[in-house]
Structure formats: structure tokens, C-alpha cells
PyMOL commands that place a pseudoatom at each C-alpha (Angstrom):
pseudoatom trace, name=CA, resn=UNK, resi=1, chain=A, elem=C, hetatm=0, pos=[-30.750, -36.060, 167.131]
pseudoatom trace, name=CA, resn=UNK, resi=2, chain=A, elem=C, hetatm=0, pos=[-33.440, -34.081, 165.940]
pseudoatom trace, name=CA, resn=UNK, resi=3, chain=A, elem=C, hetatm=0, pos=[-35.792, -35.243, 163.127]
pseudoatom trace, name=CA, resn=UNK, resi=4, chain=A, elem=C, hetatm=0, pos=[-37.585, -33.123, 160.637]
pseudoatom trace, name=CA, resn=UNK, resi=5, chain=A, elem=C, hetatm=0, pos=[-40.079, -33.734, 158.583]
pseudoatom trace, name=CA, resn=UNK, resi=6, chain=A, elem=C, hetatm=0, pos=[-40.564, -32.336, 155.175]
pseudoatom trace, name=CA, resn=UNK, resi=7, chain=A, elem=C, hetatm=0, pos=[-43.683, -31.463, 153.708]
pseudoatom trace, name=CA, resn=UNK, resi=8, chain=A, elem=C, hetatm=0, pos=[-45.354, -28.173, 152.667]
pseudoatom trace, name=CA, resn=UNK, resi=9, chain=A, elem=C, hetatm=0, pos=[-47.421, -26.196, 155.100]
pseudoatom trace, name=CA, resn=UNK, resi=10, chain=A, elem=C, hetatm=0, pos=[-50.952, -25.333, 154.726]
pseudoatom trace, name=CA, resn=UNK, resi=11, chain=A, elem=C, hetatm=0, pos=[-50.200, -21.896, 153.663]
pseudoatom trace, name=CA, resn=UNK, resi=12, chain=A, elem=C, hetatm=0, pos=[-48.144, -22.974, 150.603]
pseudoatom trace, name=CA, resn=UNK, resi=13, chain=A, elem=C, hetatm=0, pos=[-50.743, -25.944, 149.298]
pseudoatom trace, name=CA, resn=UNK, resi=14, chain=A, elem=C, hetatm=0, pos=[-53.379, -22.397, 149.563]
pseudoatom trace, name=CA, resn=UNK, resi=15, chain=A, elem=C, hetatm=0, pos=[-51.372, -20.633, 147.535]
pseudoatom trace, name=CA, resn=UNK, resi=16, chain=A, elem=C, hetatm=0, pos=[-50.437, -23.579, 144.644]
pseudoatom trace, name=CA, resn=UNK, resi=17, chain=A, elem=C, hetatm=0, pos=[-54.298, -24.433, 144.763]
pseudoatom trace, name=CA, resn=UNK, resi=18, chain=A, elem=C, hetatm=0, pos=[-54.619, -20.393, 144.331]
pseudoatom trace, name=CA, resn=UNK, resi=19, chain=A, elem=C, hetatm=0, pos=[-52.706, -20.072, 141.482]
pseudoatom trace, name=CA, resn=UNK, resi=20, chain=A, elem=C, hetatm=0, pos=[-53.832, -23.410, 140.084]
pseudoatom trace, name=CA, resn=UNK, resi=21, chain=A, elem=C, hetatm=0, pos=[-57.480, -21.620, 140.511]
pseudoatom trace, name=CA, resn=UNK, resi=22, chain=A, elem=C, hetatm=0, pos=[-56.456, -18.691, 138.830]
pseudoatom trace, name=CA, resn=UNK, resi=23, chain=A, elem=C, hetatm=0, pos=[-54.327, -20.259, 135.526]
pseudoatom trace, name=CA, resn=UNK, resi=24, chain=A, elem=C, hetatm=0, pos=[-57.741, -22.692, 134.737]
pseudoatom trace, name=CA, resn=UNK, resi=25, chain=A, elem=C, hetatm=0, pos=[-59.779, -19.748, 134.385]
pseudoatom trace, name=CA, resn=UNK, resi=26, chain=A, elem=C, hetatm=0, pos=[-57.624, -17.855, 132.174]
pseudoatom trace, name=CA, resn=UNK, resi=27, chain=A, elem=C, hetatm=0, pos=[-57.931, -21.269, 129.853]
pseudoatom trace, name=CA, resn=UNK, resi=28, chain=A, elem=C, hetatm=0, pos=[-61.741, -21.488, 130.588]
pseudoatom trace, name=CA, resn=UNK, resi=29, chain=A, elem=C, hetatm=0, pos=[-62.092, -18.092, 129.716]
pseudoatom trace, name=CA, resn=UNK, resi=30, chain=A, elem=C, hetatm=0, pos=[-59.255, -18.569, 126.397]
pseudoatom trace, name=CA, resn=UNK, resi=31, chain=A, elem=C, hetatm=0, pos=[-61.686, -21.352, 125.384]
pseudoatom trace, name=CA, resn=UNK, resi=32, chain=A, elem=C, hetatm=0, pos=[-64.971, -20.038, 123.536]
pseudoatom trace, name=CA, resn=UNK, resi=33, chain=A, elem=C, hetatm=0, pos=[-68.032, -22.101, 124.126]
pseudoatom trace, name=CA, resn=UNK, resi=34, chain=A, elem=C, hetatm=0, pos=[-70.193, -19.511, 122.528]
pseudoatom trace, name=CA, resn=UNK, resi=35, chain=A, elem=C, hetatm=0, pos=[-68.767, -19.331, 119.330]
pseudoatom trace, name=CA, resn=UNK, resi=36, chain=A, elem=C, hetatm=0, pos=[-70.688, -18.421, 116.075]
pseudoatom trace, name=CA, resn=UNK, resi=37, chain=A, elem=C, hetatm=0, pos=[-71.153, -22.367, 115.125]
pseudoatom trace, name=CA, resn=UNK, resi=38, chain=A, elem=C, hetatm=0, pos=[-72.812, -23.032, 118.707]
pseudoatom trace, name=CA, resn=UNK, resi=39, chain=A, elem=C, hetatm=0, pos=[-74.849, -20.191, 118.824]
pseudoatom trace, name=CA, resn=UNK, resi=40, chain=A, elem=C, hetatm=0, pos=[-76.430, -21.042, 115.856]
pseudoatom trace, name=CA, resn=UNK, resi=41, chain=A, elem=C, hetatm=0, pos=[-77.036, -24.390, 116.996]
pseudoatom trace, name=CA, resn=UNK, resi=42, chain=A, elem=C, hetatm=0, pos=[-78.272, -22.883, 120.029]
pseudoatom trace, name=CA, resn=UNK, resi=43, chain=A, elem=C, hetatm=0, pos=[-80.903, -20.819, 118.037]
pseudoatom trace, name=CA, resn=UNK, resi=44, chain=A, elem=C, hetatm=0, pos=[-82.103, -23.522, 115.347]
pseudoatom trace, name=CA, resn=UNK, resi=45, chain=A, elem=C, hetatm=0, pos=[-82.915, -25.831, 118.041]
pseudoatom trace, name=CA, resn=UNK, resi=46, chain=A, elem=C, hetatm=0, pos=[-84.951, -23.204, 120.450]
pseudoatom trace, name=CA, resn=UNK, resi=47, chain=A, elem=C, hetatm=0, pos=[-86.729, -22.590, 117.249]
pseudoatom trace, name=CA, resn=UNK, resi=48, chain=A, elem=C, hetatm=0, pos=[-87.198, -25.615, 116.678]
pseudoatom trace, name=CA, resn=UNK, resi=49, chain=A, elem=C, hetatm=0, pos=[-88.665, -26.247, 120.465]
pseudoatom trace, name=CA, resn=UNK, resi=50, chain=A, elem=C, hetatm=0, pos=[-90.929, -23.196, 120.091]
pseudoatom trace, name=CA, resn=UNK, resi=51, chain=A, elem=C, hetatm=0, pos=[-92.417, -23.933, 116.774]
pseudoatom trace, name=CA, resn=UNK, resi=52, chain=A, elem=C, hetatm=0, pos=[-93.199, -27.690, 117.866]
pseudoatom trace, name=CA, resn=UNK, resi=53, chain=A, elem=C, hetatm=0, pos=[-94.553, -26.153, 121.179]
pseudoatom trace, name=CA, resn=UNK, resi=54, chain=A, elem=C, hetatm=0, pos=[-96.886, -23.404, 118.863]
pseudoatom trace, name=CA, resn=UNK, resi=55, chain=A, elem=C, hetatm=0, pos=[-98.013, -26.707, 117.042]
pseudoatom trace, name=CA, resn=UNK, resi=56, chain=A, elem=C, hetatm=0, pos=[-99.125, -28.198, 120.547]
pseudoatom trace, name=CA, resn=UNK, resi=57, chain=A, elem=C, hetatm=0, pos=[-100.425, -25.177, 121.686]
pseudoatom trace, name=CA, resn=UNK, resi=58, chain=A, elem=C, hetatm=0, pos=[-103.026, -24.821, 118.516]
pseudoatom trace, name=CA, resn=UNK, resi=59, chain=A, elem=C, hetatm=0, pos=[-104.215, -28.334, 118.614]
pseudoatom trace, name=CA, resn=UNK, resi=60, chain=A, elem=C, hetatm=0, pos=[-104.315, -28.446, 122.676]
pseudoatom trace, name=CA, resn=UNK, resi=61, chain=A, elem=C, hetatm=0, pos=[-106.476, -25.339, 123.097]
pseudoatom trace, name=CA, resn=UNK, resi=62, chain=A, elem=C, hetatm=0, pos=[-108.307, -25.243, 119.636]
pseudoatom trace, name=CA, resn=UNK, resi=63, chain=A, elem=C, hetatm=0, pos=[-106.597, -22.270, 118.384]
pseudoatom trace, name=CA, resn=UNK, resi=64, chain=A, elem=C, hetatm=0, pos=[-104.527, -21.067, 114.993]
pseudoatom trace, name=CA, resn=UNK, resi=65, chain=A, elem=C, hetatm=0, pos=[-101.314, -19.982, 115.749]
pseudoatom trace, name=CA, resn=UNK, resi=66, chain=A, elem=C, hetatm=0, pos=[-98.769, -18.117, 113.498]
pseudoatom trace, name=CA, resn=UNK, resi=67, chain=A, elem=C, hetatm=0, pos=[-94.710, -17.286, 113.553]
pseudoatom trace, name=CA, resn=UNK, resi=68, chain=A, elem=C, hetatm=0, pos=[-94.055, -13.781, 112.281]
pseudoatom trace, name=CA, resn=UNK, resi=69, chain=A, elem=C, hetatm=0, pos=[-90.476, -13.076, 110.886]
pseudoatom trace, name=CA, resn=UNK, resi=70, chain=A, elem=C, hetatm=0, pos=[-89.430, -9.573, 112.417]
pseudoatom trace, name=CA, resn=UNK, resi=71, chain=A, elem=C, hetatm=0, pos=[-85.787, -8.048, 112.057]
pseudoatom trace, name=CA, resn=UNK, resi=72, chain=A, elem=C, hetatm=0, pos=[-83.115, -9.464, 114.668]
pseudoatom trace, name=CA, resn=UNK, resi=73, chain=A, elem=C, hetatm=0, pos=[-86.427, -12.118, 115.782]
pseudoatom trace, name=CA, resn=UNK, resi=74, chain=A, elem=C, hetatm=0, pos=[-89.725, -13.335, 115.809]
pseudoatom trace, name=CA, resn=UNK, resi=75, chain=A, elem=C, hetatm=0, pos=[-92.797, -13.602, 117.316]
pseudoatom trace, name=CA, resn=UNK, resi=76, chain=A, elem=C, hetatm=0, pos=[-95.723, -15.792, 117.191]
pseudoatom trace, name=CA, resn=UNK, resi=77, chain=A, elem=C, hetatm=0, pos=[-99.354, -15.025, 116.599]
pseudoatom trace, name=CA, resn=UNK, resi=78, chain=A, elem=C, hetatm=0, pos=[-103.006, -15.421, 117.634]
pseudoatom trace, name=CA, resn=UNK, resi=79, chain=A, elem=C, hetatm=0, pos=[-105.726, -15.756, 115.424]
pseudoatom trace, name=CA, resn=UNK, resi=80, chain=A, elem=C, hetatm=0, pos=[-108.623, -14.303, 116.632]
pseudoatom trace, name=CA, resn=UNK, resi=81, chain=A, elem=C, hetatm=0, pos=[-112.113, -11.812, 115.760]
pseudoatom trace, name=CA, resn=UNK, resi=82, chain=A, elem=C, hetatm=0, pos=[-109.769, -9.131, 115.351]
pseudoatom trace, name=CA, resn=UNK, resi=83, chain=A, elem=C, hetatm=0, pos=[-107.128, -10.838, 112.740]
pseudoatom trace, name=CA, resn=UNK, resi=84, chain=A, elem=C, hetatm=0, pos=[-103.967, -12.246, 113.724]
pseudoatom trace, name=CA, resn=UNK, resi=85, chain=A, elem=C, hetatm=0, pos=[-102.599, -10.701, 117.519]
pseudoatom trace, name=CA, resn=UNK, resi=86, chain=A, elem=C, hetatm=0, pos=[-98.923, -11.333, 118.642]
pseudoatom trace, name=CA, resn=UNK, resi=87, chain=A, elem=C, hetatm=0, pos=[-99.035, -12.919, 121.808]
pseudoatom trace, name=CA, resn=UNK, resi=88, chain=A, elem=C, hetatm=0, pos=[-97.421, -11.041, 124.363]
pseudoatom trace, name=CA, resn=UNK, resi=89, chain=A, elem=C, hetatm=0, pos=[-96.356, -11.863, 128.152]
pseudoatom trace, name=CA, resn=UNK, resi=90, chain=A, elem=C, hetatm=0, pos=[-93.315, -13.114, 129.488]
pseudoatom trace, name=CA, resn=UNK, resi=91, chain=A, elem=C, hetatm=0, pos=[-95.023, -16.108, 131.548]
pseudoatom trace, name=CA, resn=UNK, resi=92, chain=A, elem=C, hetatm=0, pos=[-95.504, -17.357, 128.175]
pseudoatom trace, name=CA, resn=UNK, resi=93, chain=A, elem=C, hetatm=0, pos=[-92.998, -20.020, 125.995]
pseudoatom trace, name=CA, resn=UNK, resi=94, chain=A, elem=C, hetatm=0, pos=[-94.709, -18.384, 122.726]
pseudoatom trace, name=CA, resn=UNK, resi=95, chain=A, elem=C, hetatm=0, pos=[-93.428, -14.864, 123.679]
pseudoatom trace, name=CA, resn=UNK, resi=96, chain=A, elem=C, hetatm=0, pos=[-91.590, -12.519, 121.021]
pseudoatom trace, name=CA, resn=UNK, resi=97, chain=A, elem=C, hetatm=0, pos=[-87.947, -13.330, 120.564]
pseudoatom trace, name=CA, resn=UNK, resi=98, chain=A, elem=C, hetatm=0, pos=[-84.633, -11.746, 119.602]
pseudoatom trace, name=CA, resn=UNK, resi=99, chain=A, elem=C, hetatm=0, pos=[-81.893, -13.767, 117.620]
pseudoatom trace, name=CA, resn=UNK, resi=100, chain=A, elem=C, hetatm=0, pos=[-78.362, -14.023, 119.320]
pseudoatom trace, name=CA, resn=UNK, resi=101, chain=A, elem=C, hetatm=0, pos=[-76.585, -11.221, 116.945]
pseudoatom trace, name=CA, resn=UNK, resi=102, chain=A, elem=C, hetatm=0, pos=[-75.554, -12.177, 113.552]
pseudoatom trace, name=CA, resn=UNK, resi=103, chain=A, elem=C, hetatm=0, pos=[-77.850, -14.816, 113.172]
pseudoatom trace, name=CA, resn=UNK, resi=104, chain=A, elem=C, hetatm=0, pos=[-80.454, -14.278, 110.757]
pseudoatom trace, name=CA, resn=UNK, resi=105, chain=A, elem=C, hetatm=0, pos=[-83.626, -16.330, 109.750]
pseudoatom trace, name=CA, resn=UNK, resi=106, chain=A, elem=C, hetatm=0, pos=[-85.157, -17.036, 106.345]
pseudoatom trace, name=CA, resn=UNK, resi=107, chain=A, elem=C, hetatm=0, pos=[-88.232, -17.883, 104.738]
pseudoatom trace, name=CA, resn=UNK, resi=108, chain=A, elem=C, hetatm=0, pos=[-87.703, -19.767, 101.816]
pseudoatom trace, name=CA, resn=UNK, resi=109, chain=A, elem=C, hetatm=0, pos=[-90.233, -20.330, 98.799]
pseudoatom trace, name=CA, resn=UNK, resi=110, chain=A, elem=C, hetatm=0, pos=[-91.110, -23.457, 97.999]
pseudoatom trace, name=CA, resn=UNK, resi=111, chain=A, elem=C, hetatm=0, pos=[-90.266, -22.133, 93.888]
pseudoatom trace, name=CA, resn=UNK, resi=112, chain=A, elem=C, hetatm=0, pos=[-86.807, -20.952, 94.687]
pseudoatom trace, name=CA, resn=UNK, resi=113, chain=A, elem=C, hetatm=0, pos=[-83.409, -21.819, 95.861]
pseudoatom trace, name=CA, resn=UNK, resi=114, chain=A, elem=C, hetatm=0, pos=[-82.398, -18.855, 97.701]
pseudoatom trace, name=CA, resn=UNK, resi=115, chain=A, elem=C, hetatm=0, pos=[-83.794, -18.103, 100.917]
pseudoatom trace, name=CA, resn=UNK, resi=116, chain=A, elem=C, hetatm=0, pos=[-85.508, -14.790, 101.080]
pseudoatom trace, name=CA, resn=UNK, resi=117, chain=A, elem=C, hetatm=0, pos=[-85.325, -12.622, 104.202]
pseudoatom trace, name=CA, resn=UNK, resi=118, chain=A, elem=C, hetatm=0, pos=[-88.960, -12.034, 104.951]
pseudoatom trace, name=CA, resn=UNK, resi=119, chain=A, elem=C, hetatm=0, pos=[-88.245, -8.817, 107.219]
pseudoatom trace, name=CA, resn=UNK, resi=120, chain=A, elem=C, hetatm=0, pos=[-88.615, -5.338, 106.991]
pseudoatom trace, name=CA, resn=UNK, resi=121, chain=A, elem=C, hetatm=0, pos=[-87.145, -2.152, 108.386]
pseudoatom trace, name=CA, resn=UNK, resi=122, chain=A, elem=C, hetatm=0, pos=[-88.181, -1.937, 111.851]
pseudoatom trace, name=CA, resn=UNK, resi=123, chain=A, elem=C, hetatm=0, pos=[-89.888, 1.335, 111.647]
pseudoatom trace, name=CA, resn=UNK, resi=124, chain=A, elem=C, hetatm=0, pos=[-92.246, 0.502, 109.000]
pseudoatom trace, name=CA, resn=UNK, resi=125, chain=A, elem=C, hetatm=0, pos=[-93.299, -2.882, 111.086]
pseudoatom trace, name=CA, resn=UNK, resi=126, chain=A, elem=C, hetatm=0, pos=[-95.532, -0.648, 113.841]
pseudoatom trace, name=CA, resn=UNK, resi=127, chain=A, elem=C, hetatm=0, pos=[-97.085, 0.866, 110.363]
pseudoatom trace, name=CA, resn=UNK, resi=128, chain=A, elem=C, hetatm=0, pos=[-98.643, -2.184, 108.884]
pseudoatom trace, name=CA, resn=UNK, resi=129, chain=A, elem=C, hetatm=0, pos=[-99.495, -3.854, 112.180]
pseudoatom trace, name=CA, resn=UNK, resi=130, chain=A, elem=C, hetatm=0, pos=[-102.939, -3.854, 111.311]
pseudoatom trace, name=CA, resn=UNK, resi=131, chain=A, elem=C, hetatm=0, pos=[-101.817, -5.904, 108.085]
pseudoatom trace, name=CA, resn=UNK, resi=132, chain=A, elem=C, hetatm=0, pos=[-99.392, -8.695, 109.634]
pseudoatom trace, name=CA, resn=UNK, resi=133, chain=A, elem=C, hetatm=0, pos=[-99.084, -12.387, 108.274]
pseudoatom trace, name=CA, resn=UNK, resi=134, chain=A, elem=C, hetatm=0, pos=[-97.425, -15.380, 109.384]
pseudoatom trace, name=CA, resn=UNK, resi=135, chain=A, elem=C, hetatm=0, pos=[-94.701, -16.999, 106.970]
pseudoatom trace, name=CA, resn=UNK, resi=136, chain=A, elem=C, hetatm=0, pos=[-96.059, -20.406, 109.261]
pseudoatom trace, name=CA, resn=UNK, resi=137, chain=A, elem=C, hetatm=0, pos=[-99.410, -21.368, 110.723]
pseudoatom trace, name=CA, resn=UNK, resi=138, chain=A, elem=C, hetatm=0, pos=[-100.445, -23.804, 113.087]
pseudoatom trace, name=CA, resn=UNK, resi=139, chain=A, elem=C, hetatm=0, pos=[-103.950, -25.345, 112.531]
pseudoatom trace, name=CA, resn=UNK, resi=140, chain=A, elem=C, hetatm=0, pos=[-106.422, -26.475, 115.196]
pseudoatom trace, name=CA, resn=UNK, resi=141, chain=A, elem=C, hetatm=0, pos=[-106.422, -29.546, 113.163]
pseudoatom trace, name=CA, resn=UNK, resi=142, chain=A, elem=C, hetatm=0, pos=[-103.333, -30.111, 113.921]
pseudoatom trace, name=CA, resn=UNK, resi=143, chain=A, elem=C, hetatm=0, pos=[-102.001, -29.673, 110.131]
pseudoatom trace, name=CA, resn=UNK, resi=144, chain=A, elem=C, hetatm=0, pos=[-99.556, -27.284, 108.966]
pseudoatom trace, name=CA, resn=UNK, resi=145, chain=A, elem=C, hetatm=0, pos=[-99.781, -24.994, 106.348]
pseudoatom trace, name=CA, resn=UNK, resi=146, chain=A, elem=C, hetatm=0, pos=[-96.404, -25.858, 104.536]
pseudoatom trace, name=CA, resn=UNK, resi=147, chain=A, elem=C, hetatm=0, pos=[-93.332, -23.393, 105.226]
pseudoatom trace, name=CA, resn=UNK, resi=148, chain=A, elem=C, hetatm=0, pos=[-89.366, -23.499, 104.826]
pseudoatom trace, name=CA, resn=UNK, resi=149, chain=A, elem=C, hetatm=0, pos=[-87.235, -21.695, 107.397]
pseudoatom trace, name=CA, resn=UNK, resi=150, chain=A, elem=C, hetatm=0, pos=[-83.725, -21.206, 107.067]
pseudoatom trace, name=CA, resn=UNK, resi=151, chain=A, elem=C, hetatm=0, pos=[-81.639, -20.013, 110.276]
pseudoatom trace, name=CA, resn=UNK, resi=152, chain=A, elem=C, hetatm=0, pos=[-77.809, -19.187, 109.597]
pseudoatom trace, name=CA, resn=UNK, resi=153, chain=A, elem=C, hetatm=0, pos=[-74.730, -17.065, 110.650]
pseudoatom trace, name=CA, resn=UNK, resi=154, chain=A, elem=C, hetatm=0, pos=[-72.883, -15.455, 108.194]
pseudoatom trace, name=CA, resn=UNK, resi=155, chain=A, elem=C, hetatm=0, pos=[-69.470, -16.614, 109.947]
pseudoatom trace, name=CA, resn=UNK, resi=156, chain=A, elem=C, hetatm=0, pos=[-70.413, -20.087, 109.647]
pseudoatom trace, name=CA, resn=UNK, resi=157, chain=A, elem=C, hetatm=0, pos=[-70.832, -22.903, 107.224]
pseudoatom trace, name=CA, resn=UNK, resi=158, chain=A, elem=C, hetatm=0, pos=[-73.526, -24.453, 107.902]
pseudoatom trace, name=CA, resn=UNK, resi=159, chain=A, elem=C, hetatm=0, pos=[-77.593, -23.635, 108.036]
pseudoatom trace, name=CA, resn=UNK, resi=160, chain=A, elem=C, hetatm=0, pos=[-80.460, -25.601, 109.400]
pseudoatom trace, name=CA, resn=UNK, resi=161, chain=A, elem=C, hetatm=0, pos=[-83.797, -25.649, 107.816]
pseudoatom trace, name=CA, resn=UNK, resi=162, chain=A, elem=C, hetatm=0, pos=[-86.862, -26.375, 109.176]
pseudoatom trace, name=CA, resn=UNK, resi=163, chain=A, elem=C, hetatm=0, pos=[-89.761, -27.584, 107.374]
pseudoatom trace, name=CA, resn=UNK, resi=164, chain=A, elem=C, hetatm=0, pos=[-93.046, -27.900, 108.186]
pseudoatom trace, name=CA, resn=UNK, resi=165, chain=A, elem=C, hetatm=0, pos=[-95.386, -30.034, 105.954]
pseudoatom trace, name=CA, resn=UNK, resi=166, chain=A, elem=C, hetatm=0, pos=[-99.024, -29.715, 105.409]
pseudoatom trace, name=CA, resn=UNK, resi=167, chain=A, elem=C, hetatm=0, pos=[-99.482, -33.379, 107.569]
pseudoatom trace, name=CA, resn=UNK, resi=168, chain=A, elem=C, hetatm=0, pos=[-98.175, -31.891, 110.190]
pseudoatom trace, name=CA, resn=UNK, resi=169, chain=A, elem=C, hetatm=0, pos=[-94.777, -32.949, 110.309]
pseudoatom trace, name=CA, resn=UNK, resi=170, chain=A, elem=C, hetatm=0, pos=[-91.852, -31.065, 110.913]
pseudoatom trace, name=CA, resn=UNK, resi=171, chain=A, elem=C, hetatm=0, pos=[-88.499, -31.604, 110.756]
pseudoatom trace, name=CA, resn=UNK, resi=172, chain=A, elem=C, hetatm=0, pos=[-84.868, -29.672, 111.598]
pseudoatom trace, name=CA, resn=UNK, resi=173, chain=A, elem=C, hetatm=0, pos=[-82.255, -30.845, 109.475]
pseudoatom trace, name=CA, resn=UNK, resi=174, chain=A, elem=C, hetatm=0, pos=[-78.527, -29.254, 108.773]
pseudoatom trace, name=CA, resn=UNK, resi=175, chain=A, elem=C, hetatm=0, pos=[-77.853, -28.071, 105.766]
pseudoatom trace, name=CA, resn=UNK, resi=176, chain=A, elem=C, hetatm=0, pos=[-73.845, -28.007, 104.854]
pseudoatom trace, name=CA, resn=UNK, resi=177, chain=A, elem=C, hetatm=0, pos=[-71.026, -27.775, 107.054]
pseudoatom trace, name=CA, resn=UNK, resi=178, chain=A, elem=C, hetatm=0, pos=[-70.314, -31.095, 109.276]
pseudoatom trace, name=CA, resn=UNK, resi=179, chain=A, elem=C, hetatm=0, pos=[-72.316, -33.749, 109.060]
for i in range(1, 179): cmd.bond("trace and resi %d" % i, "trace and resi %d" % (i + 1))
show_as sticks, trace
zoom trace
């Protein structure tokens, strides 16, 4: 009598483990992890990073530091003899930066409600680079000189605002959506 053993062969557990493979990317890919609400997130919290790092960076080396509003980004800003000087490079944190697209970023008046979009038409920004201002500076003295921001999407609920107080203090918080 001859016995044989069941089982599968190596070729066919290949070939489930294949196709296994091949239907969990389909949902990875189904699934968006990038979606307006965490890109947003994304983008309010690098700002956030990058604003407390310009903060650092003006009381560390003894320097005044500014954020610039441009369209689609920002930039920050180095006062020196010749006025305020974006600072360039890419070996540096502080370097000019795009927002992911349809996020936008506000500066809000401390008088009003409504956030006011502090940027220009592109073309006219190389015009008046001689006349640039930052919505936020950084002191030496490690103050602040006092600034709203507001950074939303328009296909999502919420904002986040970050204020910055004359004490230096700042602080991200979310405005609507979930709590």
C-alpha cells in the first residue's frame, strides 16, 4: 500500500503568498494616507517646527529673524546692514518653502476676525524685493513681536493657528473640526 501525503508544494504557497502580495497593495494603495485633513496637519506642524527653530536660531546666534508670507509658501528672513535678506541654501532648516497644494496660510490681524491672505501675485514679489517685511519676527532677545497665523485647506474643516506672543511664547492650537 502506498501512502500519500497531502500538502501543497512550494510552487503553489509562491503563488497564494503572490497573490496575497498583490491584493494588499491594491488596499494600501485604495487607502489614502495623504488626504487633505493629514496634509494639513502635516504642514501646521512643520510650521510650527520651523518657526520655533527661527526663534532658536535668533536668540542662539544673536540675530533677528523674520517669516515672509509668499504665494503657495514662505520663507524666512535675515536682518542685516542691508535690510531684511531671505536666507537661502538648502543645508539650511530655515530655507524657503512651498505649501503641499491647496493649503494656504494666513496672517491674521490682531483687530479682525477674518484671516487675511498676506500674499501677492508672484510677479510683482521680485519687484518690491528691495521693500520686503516679515508678518513675524524673531528677536535676539528672545521676544516675539506678536503675530497670528492661520494655515488651512479649503477641503477641510478644520484650521490651526499659531500665535506668537510678545514673551516669547508660541503656541499651535486647532481651530474647528475634531477636537
Amino acid at each position: 500500500m502506498q501512502s500519500h501525503q497531502r500538502g501543497f508544494t512550494l510552487i503553489e504557497m509562491l503563488v497564494v503568498v503572490l497573490i496575497i502580495g498583490v491584493v494588499l497593495s491594491f488596499v494600501s494603495l485604495s487607502i489614502n494616507p495623504n488626504g487633505p485633513s493629514d496634509r494639513l496637519n502635516t504642514e501646521a506642524r512643520r510650521l510650527e517646527a520651523l518657526v520655533r527653530a527661527a526663534a532658536d536660531d535668533a536668540l542662539l546666534y544673536g540675530r533677528e529673524i523674520g517669516l515672509d508670507i509668499t504665494r503657495g509658501g514662505y520663507r524666512f528672513l535675515r536682518l542685516g546692514d542691508d535690510g531684511w535678506q531671505p536666507i537661502v541654501g538648502t543645508d539650511t532648516p530655515l530655507r524657503p518653502r512651498k505649501l503641499s497644494e491647496g493649503v494656504v496660510l494666513a496672517l491674521i490681524e490682531r483687530d479682525e476676525d477674518q484671516p487675511r491672505l498676506v500674499s501677492g501675485d508672484p510677479e510683482d514679489e521680485d519687484d518690491e524685493e528691495e521693500a520686503v517685511r516679515p508678518e513675524a519676527v524673531f528677536l535676539s532677545s528672545s521676544e516675539i513681536v506678536p503675530f497670528e497665523l492661520e494655515i488651512y485647506a479649503n477641503d477641510v474643516d478644520e484650521r490651526f493657528r499659531l500665535t506668537g506672543e510678545a514673551n516669547g511664547d508660541l503656541e499651535m492650537e486647532r481651530v474647528g473640526g475634531p477636537q
